[in-house]
C-alpha positions as CSV (number, residue, x, y, z in Angstrom):
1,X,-74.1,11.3,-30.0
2,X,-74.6,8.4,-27.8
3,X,-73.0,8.3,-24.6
4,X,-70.7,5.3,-23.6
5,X,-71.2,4.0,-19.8
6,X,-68.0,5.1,-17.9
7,X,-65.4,2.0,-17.0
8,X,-63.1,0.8,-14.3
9,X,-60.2,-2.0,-14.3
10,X,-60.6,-4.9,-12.5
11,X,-57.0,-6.8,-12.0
12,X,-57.2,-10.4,-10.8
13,X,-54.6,-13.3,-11.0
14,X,-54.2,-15.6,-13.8
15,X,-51.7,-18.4,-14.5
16,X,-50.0,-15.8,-16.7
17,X,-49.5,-13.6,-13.4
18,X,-51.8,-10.3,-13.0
19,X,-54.5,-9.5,-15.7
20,X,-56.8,-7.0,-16.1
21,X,-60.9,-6.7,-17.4
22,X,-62.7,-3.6,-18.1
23,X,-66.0,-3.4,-16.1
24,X,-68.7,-1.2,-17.3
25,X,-70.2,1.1,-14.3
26,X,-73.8,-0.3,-15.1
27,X,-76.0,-1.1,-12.4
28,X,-75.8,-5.1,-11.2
29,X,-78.6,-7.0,-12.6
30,X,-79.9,-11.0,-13.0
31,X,-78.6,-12.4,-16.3
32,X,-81.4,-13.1,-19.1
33,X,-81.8,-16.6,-20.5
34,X,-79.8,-15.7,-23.2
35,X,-76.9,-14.8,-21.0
36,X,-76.9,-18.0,-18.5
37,X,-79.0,-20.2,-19.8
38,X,-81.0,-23.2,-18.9
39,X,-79.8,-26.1,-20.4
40,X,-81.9,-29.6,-20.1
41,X,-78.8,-32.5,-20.4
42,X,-81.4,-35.6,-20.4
43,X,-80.7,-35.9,-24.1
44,X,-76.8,-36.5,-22.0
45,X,-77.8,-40.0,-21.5
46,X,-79.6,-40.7,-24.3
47,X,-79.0,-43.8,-27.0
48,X,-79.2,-42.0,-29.5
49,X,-76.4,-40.1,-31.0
50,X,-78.6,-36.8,-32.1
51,X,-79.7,-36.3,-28.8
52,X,-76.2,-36.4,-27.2
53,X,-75.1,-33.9,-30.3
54,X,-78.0,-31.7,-29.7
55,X,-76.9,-31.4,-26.0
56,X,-73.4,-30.7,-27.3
57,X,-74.8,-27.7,-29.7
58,X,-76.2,-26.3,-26.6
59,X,-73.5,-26.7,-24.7
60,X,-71.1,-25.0,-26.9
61,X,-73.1,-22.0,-27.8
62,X,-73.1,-21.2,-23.8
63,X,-69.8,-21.6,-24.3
64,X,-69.0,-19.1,-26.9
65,X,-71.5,-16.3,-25.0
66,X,-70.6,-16.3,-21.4
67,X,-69.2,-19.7,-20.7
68,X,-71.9,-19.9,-18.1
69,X,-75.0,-22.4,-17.8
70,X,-77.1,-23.9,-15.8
71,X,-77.8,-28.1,-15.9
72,X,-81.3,-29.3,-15.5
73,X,-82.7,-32.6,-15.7
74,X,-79.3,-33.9,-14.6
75,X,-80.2,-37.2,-12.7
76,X,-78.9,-36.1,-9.4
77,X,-81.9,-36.2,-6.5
78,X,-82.5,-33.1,-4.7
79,X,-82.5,-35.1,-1.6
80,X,-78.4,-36.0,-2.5
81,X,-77.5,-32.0,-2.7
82,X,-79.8,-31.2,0.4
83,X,-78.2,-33.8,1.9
84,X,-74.9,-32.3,1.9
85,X,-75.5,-28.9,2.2
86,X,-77.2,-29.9,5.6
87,X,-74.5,-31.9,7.1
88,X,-71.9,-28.8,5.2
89,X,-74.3,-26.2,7.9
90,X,-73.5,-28.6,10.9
91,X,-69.4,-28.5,9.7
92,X,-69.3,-24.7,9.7
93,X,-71.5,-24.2,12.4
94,X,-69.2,-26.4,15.2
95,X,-67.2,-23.9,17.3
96,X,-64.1,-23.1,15.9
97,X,-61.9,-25.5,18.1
98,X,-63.7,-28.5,16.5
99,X,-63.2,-26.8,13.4
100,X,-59.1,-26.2,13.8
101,X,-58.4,-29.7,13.7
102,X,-59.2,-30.2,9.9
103,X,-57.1,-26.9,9.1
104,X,-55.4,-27.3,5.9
105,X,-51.9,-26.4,7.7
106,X,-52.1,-29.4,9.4
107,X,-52.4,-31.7,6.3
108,X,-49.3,-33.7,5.8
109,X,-50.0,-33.6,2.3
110,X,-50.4,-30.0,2.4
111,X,-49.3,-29.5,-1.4
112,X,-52.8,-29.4,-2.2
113,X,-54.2,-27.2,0.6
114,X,-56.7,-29.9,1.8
115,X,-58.9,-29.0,4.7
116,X,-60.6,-26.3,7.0
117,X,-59.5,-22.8,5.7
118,X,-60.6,-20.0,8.3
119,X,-62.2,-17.2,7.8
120,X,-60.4,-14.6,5.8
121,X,-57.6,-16.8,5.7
122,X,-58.1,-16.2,1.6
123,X,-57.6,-13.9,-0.8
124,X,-58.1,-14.6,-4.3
125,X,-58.1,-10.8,-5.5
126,X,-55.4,-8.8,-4.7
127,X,-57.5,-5.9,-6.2
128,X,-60.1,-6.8,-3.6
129,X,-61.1,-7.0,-0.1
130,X,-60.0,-10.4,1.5
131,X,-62.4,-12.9,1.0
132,X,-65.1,-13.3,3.7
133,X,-65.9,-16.8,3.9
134,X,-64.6,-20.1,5.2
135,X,-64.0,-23.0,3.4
136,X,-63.9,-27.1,3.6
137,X,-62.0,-28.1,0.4
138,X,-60.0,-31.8,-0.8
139,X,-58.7,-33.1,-3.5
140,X,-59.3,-36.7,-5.3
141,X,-58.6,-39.4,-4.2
142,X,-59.2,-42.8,-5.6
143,X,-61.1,-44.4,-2.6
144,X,-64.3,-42.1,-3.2
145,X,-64.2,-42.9,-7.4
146,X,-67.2,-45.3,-7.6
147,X,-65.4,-45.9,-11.1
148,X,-62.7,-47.6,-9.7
149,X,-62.1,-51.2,-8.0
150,X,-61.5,-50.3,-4.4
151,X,-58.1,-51.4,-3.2
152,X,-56.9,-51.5,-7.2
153,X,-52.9,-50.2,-7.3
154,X,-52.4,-47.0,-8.6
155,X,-50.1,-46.6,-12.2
156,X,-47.3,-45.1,-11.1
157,X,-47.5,-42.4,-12.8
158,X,-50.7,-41.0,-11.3
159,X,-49.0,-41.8,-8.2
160,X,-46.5,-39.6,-8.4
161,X,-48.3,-36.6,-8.5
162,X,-51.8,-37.2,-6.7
163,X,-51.1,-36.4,-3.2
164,X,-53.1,-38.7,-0.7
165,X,-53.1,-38.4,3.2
166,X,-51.9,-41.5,4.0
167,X,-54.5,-41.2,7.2
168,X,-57.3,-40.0,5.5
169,X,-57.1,-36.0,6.4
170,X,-59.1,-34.0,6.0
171,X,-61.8,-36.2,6.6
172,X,-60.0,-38.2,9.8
173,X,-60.3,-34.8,11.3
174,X,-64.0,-34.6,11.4
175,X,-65.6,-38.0,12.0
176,X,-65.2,-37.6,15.6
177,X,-67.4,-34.1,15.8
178,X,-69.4,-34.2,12.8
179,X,-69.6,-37.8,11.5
180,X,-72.6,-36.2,9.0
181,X,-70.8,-34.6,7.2
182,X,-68.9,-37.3,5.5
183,X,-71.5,-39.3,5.9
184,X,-73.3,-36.8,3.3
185,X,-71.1,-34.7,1.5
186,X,-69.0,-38.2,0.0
187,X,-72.1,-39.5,-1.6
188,X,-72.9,-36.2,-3.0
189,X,-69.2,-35.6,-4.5
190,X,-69.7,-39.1,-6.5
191,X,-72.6,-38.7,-7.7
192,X,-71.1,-35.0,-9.4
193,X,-67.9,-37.0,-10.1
194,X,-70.0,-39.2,-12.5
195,X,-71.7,-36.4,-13.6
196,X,-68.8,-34.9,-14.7
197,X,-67.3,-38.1,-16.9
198,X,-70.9,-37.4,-19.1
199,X,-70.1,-33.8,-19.1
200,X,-66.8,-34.3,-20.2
201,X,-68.3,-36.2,-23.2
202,X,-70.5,-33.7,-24.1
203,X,-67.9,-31.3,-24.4
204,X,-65.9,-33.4,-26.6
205,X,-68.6,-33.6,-29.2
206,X,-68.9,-30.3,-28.9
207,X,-65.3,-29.1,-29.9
208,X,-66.0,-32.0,-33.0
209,X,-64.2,-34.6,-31.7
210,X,-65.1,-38.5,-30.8
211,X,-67.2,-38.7,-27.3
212,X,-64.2,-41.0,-25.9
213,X,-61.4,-38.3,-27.1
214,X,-60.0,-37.6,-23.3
215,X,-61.8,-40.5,-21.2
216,X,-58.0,-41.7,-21.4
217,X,-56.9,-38.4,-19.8
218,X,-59.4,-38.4,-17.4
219,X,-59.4,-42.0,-15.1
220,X,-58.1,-40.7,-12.2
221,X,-58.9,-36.7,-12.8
222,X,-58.2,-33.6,-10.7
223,X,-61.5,-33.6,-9.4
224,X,-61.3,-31.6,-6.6
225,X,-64.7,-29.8,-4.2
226,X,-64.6,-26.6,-2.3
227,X,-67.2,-26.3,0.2
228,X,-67.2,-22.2,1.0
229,X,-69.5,-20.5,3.9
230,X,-70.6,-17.2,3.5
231,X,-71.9,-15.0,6.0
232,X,-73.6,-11.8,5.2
233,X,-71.8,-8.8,4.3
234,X,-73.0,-5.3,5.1
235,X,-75.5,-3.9,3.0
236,X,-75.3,-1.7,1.3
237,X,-71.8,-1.6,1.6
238,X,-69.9,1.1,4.0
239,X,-69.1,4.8,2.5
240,X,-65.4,4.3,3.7
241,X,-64.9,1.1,2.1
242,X,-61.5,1.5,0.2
243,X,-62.0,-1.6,-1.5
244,X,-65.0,-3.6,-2.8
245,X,-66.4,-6.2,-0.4
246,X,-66.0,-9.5,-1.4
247,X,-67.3,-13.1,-0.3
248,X,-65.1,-14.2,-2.6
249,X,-63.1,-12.5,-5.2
250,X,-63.3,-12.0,-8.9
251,X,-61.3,-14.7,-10.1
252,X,-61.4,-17.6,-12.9
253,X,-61.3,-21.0,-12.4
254,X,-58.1,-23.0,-13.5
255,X,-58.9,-26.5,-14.8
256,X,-61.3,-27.5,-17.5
257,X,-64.5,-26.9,-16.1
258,X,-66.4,-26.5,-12.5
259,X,-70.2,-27.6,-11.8
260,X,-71.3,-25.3,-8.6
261,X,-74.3,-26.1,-6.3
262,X,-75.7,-23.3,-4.7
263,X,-78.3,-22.8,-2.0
264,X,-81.4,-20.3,-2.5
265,X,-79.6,-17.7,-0.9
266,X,-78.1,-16.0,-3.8
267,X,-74.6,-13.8,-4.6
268,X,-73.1,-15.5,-8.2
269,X,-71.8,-12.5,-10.0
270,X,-71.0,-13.6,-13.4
271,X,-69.2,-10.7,-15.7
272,X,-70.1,-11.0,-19.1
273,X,-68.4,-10.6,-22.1
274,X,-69.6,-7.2,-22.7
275,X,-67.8,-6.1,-19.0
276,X,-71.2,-6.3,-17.0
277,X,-71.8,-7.6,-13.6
278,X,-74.9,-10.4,-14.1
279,X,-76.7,-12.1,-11.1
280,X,-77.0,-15.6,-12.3
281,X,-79.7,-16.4,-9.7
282,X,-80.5,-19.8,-7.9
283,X,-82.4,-22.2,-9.7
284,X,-83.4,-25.2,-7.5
285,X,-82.4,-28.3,-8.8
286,X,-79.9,-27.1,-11.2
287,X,-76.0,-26.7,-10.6
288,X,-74.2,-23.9,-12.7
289,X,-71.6,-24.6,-15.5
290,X,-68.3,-22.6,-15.9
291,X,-64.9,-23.5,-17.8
292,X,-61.6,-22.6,-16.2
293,X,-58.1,-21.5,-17.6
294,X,-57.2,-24.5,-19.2
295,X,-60.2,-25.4,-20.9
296,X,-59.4,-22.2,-22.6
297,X,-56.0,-23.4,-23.0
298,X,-57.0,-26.3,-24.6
299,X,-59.5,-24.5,-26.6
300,X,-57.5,-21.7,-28.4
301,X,-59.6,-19.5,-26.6
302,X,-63.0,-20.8,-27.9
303,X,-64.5,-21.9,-24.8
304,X,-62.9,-18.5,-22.4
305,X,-63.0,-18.9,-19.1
306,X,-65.3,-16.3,-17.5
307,X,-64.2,-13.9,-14.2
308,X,-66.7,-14.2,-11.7
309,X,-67.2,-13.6,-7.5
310,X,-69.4,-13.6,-5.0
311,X,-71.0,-10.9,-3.2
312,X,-73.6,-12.2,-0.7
313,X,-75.6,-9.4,0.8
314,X,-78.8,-10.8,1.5
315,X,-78.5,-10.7,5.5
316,X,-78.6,-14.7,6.1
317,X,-75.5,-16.7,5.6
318,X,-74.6,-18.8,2.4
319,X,-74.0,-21.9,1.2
320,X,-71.8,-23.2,-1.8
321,X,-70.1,-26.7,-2.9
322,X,-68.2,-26.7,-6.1
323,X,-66.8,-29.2,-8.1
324,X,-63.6,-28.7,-9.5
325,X,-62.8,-31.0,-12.7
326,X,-59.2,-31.4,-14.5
327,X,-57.6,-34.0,-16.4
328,X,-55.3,-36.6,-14.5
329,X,-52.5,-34.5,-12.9
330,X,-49.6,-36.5,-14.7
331,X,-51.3,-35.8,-18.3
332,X,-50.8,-33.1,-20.6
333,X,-53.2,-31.3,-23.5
334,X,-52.1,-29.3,-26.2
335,X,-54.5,-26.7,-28.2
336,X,-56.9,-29.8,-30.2
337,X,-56.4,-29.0,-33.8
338,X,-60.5,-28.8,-33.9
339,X,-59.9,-25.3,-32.2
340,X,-57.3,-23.6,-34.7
341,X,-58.9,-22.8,-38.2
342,X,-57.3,-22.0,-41.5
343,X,-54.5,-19.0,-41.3
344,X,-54.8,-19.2,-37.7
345,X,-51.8,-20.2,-35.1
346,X,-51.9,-22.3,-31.8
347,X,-52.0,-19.6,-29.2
348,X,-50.3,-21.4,-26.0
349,X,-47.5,-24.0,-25.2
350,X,-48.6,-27.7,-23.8
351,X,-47.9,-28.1,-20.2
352,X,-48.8,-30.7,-17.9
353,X,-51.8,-30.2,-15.7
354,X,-49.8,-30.7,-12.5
355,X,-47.8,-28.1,-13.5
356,X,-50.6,-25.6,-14.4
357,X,-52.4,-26.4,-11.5
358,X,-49.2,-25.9,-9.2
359,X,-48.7,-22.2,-10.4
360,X,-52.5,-21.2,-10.6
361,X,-52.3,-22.3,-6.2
362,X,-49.1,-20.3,-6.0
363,X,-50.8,-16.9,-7.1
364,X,-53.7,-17.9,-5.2
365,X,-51.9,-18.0,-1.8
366,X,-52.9,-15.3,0.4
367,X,-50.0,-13.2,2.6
368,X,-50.3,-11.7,6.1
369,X,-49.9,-8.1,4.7
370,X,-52.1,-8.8,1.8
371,X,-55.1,-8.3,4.4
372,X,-57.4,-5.6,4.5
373,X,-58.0,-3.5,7.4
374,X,-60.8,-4.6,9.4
375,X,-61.0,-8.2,8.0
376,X,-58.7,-9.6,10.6
């Protein structure tokens, strides 16, 4: 009789409070084609209708694997992302005083957690050590959307819930020590920000629905970027450890889908379906592809979101941006009727995004005596 691979329970937060995966005890290894794969997106900005659907087909069959993928052939230069991930260096390499003055607590619209959080000032799994990183994060705003007319009034409604600094923080707070990194990083975030639009298209023809089903949804999105800094854990990890190591915690996203550019360096832990820890490796000139909590919402829980962390252990420090993308905050989605097939029942309730993405950044807030020992 064949023998099963023993298990442990891995508990992480959701919208829905504490969940729990079952991990199979197999060695980590990198993910096979068939498990992340490469998907050219050209066909993306093609004329012709086929070669959009054909990139939609490929799309969604990532989707109903491991909801993870890479995007090649893009249009966005190397030279855009090295860009930024230079100037992002020159950020988190400043002494810390020059650093402090973009911390998030300082934000007056703090609702939103814009800014400089400190190392392991975060920790996404309670389950987990707290995360070793630090991390430069904001949220839209309207004066960086190269689809809008600048000085343009907001509708009121989006005005109500998209929280904007009134002087510019987080990004006042760093012109004066490390003008670069606007200068770079800004350019970088538009040019995903368009990306994602054409992404978000592709995904509607892949759930069988008209290209322009949620452009309406999605003029002035939740597109937020988190720029995280890793530096090297200890490897291989301490005997005494009581609790796995963690750049960042096994987690899932929580709006409709994040695009991630990652340096060479490597530590993307993707758990697939099965319960097994995958490497999904750096591949230059790609970004990687995941879908959050409400995409699976949305989605009847066709398109899952997929838990995944980061362990960087290679010895040399780390480098991330990703891009977070969500509907405008002051829309709603319920489960699209393409999702629920004969006999079968709409699985969750509608609710706004503002109030999705309001509870997902409650659970997400760490607490002095959540800290670990030894990550002070």
């Amino acid at each position: 009789m064949a023998q099963t691979a023993p298990t442990t329970e891995l508990r992480l937060m959701s919208g829905n409070g504490l969940i729990s995966r079952t991990i199979l005890d197999t060695p980590l290894r990198d993910a096979a084609p068939s498990e992340v794969p490469i998907i050219d997106v050209s066909g993306m900005f093609s004329a012709a209708k086929a070669d959009r659907q054909a990139v939609a087909d490929k799309i969604r069959a990532a989707a109903t694997n491991n909801g993870f993928f890479y995007l090649a052939n893009h249009g966005i230069s190397t030279d855009v992302t090295d860009a930024a991930h230079s100037a992002a260096l020159d950020f988190f390499h400043q002494p810390t005083d020059l650093k402090e003055v973009a911390n998030t607590k300082l934000a007056s619209a703090n609702k939103y957690m814009s800014g400089w959080k400190p190392p392991a000032s975060m920790h996404i799994n309670p389950s987990e050590s707290v995360d070793q990183r630090e991390s430069f994060s904001w949220r839209y705003d309207p004066t960086y959307d190269p689809s809008l007319p600048q000085g343009e009034p907001l509708p009121p409604k989006v005005a109500a819930v998209l929280p904007i600094d009134a002087n510019g923080f987080p990004w006042s707070a760093t012109t004066d020590s490390c003008p670069q990194f606007k200068q770079s990083v800004i350019p970088c975030y538009q040019a995903v920000l368009n990306l994602g639009r054409a992404l978000l298209r592709s995904f509607a023809l892949s759930l069988d629905l008209a290209e322009d089903a949620f452009d309406a949804k999605f003029t002035h999105p939740d597109a937020s970027m988190a720029i995280n800094f890793y530096p090297s854990l200890p490897s291989p990890p301490a005997v005494d450890d009581k609790v796995t190591r963690v750049s960042i915690g096994s987690h899932t996203d929580f709006q409709l889908f994040t695009i991630l550019w990652q340096d060479a360096v490597g530590g993307l832990q993707v758990l697939s379906r099965s319960g097994e820890w995958l490497r999904a490796q750096p591949v230059r000139g790609t970004f990687v592809v995941n879908f959050g909590d409400y995409m699976q919402r949305i989605t009847n829980d066709q398109f899952p979101s997929t838990v995944h962390r980061v362990q960087n252990r290679s010895g040399r420090e780390r480098l991330s941006m990703a891009f977070f993308f969500g509907f405008n905050l002051d829309e709603s989605c319920a489960v699209l009727d393409t999702c629920v097939g004969e006999g079968e029942e709409k699985r969750y309730k509608e609710i706004s995004c503002n109030d999705w993405t309001q509870r997902r950044l409650r659970a997400m807030q760490v607490k002095i005596e959540d800290k670990v020992e030894g990550w002070k």
